[in-house]
DOKE-217291 format. One record per residue (C-alpha): residue number from 1; x, y, z; chain; residue in one letter. Coordinates in steps of 0.02 Angstrom, whole numbers. Example, Ala and Ser with C-alpha at 12.3 -4.5 7.8 and 13.67 -1.06 7.14 Angstrom:
residues 2
BALUM   resi       px       py       pz   chain   resn
BALUM      1      615     -225      390       A      A
BALUM      2      684      -53      357       A      S
//
This chain:
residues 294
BALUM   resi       px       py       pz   chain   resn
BALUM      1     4700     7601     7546       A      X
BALUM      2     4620     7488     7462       A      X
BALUM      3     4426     7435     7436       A      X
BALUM      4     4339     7265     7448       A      X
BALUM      5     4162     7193     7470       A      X
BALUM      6     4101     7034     7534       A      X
BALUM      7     3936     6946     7461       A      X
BALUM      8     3976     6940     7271       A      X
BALUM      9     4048     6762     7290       A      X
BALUM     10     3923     6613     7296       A      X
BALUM     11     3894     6510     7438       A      X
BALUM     12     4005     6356     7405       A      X
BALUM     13     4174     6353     7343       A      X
BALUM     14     4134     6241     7227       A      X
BALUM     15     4031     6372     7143       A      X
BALUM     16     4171     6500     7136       A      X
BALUM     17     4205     6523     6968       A      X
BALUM     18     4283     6667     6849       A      X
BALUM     19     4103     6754     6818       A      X
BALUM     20     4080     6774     6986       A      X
BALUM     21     4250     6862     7030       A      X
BALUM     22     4211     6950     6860       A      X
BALUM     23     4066     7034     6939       A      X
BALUM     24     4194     7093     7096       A      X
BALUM     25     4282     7183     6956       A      X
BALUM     26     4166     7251     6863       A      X
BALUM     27     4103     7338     7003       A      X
BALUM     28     4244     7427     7041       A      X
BALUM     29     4310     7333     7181       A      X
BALUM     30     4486     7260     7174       A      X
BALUM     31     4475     7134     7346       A      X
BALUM     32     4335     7008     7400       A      X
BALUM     33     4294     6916     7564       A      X
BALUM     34     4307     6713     7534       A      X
BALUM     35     4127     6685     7658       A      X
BALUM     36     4086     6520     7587       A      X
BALUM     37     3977     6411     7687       A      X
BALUM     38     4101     6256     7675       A      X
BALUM     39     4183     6185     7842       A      X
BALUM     40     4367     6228     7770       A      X
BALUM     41     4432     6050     7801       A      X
BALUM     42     4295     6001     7671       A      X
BALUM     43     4380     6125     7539       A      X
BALUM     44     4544     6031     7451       A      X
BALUM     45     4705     6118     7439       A      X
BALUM     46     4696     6100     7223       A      X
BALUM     47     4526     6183     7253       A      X
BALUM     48     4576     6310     7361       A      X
BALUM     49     4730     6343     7246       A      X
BALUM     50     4610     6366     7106       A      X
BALUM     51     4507     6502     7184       A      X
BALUM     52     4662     6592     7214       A      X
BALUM     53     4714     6569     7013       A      X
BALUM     54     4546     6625     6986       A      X
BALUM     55     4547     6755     7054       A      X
BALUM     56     4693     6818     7008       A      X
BALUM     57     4652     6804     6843       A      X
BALUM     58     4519     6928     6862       A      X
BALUM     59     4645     7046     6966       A      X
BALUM     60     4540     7028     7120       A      X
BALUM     61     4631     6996     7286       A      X
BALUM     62     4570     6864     7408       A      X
BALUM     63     4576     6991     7564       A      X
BALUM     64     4500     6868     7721       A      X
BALUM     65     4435     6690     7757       A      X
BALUM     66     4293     6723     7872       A      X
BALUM     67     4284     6597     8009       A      X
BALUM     68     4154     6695     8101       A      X
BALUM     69     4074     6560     8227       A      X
BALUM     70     4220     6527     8294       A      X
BALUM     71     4230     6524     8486       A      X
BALUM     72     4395     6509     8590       A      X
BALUM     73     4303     6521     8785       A      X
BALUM     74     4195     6380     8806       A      X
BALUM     75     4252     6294     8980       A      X
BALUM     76     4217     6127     8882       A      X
BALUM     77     4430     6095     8805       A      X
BALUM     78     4330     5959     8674       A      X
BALUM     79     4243     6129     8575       A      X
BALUM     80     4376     6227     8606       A      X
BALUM     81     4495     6094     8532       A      X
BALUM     82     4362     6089     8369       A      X
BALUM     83     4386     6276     8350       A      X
BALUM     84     4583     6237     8337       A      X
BALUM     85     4554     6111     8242       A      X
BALUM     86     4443     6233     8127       A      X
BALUM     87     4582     6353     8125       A      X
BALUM     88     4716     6239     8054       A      X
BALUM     89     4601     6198     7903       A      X
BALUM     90     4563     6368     7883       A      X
BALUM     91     4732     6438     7884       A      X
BALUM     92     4771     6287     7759       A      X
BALUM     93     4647     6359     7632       A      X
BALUM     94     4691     6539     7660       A      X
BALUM     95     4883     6499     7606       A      X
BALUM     96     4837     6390     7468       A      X
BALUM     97     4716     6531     7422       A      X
BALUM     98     4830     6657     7417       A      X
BALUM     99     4727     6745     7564       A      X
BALUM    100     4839     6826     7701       A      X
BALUM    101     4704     6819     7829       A      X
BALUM    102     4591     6722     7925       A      X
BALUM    103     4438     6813     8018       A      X
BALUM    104     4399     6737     8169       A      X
BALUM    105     4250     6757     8301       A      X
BALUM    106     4291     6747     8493       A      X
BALUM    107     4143     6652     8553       A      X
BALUM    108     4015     6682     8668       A      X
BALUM    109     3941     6576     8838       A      X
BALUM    110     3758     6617     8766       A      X
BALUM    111     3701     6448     8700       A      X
BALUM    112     3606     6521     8565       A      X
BALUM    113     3734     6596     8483       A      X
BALUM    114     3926     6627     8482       A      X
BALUM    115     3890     6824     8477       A      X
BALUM    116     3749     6838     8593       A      X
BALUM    117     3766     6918     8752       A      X
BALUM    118     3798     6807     8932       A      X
BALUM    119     3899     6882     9094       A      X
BALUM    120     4032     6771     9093       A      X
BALUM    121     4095     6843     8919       A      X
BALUM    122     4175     6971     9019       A      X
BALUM    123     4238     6873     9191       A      X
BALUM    124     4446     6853     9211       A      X
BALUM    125     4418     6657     9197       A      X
BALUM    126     4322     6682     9014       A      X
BALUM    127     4477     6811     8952       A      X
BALUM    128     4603     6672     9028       A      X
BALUM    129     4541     6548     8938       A      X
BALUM    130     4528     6651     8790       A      X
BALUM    131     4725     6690     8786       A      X
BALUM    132     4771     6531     8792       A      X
BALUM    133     4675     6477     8651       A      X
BALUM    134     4713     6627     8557       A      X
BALUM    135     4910     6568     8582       A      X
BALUM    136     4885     6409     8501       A      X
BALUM    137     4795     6472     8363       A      X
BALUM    138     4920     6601     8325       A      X
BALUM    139     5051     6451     8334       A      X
BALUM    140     4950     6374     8204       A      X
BALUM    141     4934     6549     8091       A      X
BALUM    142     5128     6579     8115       A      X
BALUM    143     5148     6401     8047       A      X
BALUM    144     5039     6442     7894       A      X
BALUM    145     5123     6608     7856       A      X
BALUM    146     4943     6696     7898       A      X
BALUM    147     4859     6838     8008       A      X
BALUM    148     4737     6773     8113       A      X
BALUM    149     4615     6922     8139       A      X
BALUM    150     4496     6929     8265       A      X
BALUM    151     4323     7003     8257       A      X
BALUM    152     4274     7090     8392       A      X
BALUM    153     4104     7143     8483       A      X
BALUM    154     4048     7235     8634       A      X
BALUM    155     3946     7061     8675       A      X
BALUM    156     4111     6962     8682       A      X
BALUM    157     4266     6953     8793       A      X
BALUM    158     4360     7093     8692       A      X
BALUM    159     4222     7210     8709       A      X
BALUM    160     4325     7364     8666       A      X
BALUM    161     4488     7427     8616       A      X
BALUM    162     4572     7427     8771       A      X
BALUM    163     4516     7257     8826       A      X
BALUM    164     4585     7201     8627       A      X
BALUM    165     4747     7273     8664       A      X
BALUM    166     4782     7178     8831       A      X
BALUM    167     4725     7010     8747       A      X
BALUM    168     4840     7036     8602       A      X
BALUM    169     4981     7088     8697       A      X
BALUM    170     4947     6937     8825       A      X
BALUM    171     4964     6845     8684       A      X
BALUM    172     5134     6930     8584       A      X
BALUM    173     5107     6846     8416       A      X
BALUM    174     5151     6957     8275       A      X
BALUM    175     5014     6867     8176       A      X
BALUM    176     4873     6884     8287       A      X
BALUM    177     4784     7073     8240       A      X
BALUM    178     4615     7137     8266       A      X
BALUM    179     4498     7150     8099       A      X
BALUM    180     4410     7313     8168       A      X
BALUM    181     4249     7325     8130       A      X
BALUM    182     4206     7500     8226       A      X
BALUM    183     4005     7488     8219       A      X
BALUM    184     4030     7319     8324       A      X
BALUM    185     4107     7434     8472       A      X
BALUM    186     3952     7566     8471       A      X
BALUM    187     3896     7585     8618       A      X
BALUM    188     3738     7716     8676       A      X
BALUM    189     3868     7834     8723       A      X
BALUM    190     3970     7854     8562       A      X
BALUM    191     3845     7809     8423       A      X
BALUM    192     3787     7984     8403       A      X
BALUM    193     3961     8069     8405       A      X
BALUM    194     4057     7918     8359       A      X
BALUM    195     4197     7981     8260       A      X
BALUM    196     4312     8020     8422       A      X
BALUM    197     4276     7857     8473       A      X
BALUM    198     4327     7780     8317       A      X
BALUM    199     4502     7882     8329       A      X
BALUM    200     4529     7790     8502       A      X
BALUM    201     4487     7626     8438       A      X
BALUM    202     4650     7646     8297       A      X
BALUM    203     4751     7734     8439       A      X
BALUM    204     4738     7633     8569       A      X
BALUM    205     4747     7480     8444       A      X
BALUM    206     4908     7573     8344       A      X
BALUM    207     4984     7499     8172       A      X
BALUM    208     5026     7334     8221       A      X
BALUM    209     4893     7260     8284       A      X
BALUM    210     4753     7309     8142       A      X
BALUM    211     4750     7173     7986       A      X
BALUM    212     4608     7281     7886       A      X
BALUM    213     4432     7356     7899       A      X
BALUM    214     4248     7312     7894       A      X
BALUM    215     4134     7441     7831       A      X
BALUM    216     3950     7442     7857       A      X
BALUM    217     3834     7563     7966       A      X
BALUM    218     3729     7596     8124       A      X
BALUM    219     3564     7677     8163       A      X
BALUM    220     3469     7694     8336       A      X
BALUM    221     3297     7616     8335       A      X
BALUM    222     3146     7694     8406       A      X
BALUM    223     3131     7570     8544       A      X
BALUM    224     3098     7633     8744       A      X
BALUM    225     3261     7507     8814       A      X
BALUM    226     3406     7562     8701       A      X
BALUM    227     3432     7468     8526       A      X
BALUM    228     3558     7490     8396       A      X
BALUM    229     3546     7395     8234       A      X
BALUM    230     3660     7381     8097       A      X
BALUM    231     3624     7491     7922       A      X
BALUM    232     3728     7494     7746       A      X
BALUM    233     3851     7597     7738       A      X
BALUM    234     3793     7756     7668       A      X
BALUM    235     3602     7741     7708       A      X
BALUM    236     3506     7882     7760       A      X
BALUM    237     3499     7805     7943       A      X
BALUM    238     3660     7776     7934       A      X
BALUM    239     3781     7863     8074       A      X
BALUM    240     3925     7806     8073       A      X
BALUM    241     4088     7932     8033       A      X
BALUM    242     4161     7852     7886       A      X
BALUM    243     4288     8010     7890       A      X
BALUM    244     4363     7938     8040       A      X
BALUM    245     4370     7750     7991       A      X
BALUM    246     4467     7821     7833       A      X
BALUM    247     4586     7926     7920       A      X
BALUM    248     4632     7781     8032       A      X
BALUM    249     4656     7675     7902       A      X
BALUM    250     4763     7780     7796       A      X
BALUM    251     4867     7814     7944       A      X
BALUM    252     4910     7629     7946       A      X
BALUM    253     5074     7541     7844       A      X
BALUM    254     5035     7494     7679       A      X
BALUM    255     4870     7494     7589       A      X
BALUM    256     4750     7408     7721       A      X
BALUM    257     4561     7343     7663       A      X
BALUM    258     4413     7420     7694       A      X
BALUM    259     4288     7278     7641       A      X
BALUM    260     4095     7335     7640       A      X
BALUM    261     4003     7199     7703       A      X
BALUM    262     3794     7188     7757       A      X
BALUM    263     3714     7208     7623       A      X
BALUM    264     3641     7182     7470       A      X
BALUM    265     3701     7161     7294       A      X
BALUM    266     3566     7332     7242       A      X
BALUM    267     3643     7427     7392       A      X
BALUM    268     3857     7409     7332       A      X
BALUM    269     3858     7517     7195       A      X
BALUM    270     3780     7664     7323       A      X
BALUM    271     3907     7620     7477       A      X
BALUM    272     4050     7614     7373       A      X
BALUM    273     4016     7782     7293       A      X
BALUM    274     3974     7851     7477       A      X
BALUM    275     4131     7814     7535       A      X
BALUM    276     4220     7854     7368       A      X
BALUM    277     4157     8029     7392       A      X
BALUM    278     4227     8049     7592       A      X
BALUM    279     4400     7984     7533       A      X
BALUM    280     4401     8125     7386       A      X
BALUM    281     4349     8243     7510       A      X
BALUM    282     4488     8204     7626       A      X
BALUM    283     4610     8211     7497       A      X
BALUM    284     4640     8028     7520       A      X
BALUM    285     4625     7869     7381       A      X
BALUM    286     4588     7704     7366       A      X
BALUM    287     4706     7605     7242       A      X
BALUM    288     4645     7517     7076       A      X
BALUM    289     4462     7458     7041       A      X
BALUM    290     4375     7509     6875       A      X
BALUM    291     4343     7692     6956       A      X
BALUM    292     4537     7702     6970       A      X
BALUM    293     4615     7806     7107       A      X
BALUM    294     4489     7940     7192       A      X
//
C-alpha cells in the first residue's frame, strides 16, 4: 500500500509549484490528490505536463484528478453532455499529468447540490440514465489510457456496494472502478460496528473494480433524528475501523492509495501516524515516504 493526502496543493494549478509538492514530501507522504479549483479544459496540456515533472521531481505521485461535482443523471441530455464534455478535459490533464485516475461524482436530482439527497436518486429511470452516461465516459477514459473512478454516497444512485457492482458490471469497462470511500456508505446500522460492513463493501466490490482509497472518519451527533457527520481520521470521535479499510486494501493487486482527505494541514501529521500505527499492528506497510516502510 501506499499513502497519500489531499489539501497540501494550492488552489489553482497555476500555483502548483516545487515548494508545494516539497511540503507532500516532507511530510511523509509519497502521493497527492490534484483538487485544483480550475475547470480542466482551462488547464493546458504544457501546464498539466509540468505539474507532472514537478512532481516527479519531488518523488511525489499524482494519485487522482478529482472531478467531484460531476453528475451523470440529470434527465436534461444538454448537462449531462457538459459533464462528458468535463470528463474528456479531465482525462486530458490526468494523462498529460501523469495521473492514472480521474475521481468522478454521480450527481444528484437535489437542485442544491449534486450530493444532496432527492427520491429519484434511487428510481430504475435515474440508474438507467446513469449507465449510459457512465458508458460514454468510460469510452472517453479508455481513449485516454485512464481509470475513471467513481465516488460514491448513500445519497446518490450507487448508494451501496451492491447497487456499485450492478452499475459497473452494466457498464463492463475495465477502466471504470469505484474510488471507495467507506465513511460515505455509513449508514445508522453499521456506523457503530462498521468494520464487517467495510469487509462487504471490498467483497462484494472484489479486486477489479476498486482504483484506491479515501481515508477520513465518522462520528454520530447528539441530535434526536439520526445525524452522522464526517471527523479526521484518527480523532477522538472518530469511529471508523481503519483495521478493516487496511486489510481490504492490502488484499487488493498492487500497492493501492489510501489518500487522507478532510482536513486540515495541523490535523495530517496526527492521521497519518494513526493509521501508521494500525498498519504496524497488522503486520502490514505502506511503501516509501520519509517514515519509510512501517
Amino acid at each position: 500500500m501506499k499513502l497519500g493526502v489531499t489539501g497540501l496543493l494550492p488552489g489553482a494549478a497555476a500555483e502548483v509549484d516545487a515548494a508545494a509538492v516539497r511540503r507532500v514530501a516532507a511530510m511523509g507522504f509519497i502521493g497527492t490528490a490534484l483538487n485544483v479549483g480550475d475547470p480542466p479544459g482551462e488547464i493546458s496540456t504544457e501546464r498539466a505536463r509540468e505539474i507532472g515533472r514537478i512532481c516527479a521531481g519531488e518523488g511525489v505521485e499524482v494519485v487522482e484528478y478529482g472531478q467531484f461535482q460531476t453528475t451523470f443523471v440529470a434527465p436534461d441530455e444538454t448537462i449531462r453532455s457538459a459533464t462528458l464534455a468535463t470528463v474528456r478535459e479531465a482525462c486530458r490533464v490526468a494523462r498529460a499529468v501523469g495521473c492514472p485516475a480521474v475521481i468522478v461524482g454521480i450527481g444528484s436530482h437535489n437542485p442544491a447540490d449534486e450530493w444532496f439527497p432527492h427520491p429519484e436518486n434511487y428510481s430504475q429511470a435515474t440508474r438507467e440514465r446513469l449507465i449510459g452516461a457512465l458508458s460514454e465516459a468510460a469510452r472517453i477514459a479508455e481513449g485516454e489510457g485512464v481509470v475513471l473512478a467513481l465516488e460514491c454516497h448513500v445519497t446518490t444512485s450507487l448508494r451501496n456496494a451492491a447497487t456499485a457492482r450492478e452499475v459497473l458490471d452494466a457498464v463492463g469497462s475495465r477502466v471504470l472502478k469505484v474510488h471507495l470511500d467507506p465513511v460515505n456508505w455509513m449508514t445508522f446500522e453499521t456506523v457503530y460496528d462498521n468494520g464487517p460492513a467495510i469487509a462487504v463493501m471490498f467483497a462484494t466490490l472484489g479486486a477489479g473494480r476498486i482504483s484506491g482509497a479515501h481515508s477520513k472518519g465518522v462520528r454520530v451527533e447528539n441530535e434526536l433524528i439520526v445525524h452522522l457527520n464526517e471527523t479526521h481520521t484518527g480523532a477522538d470521535d472518530d469511529l471508523i475501523d481503519h483495521a478493516s479499510v487496511l486489510r481490504g486494501l492490502a488484499g487488493l493487486p498492487g500497492e493501492p492509495f489510501l489518500v487522507i482527505e478532510h482536513l486540515t494541514v495541523d490535523q495530517m501529521p496526527g492521521a497519518r501516524l494513526h493509521l501508521l500505527e494500525i498498519a504496524g499492528q497488522l503486520g502490514l506497510s505502506f511503501a516509501g515516504g520519509s517514515g519509510g516502510r512501517v
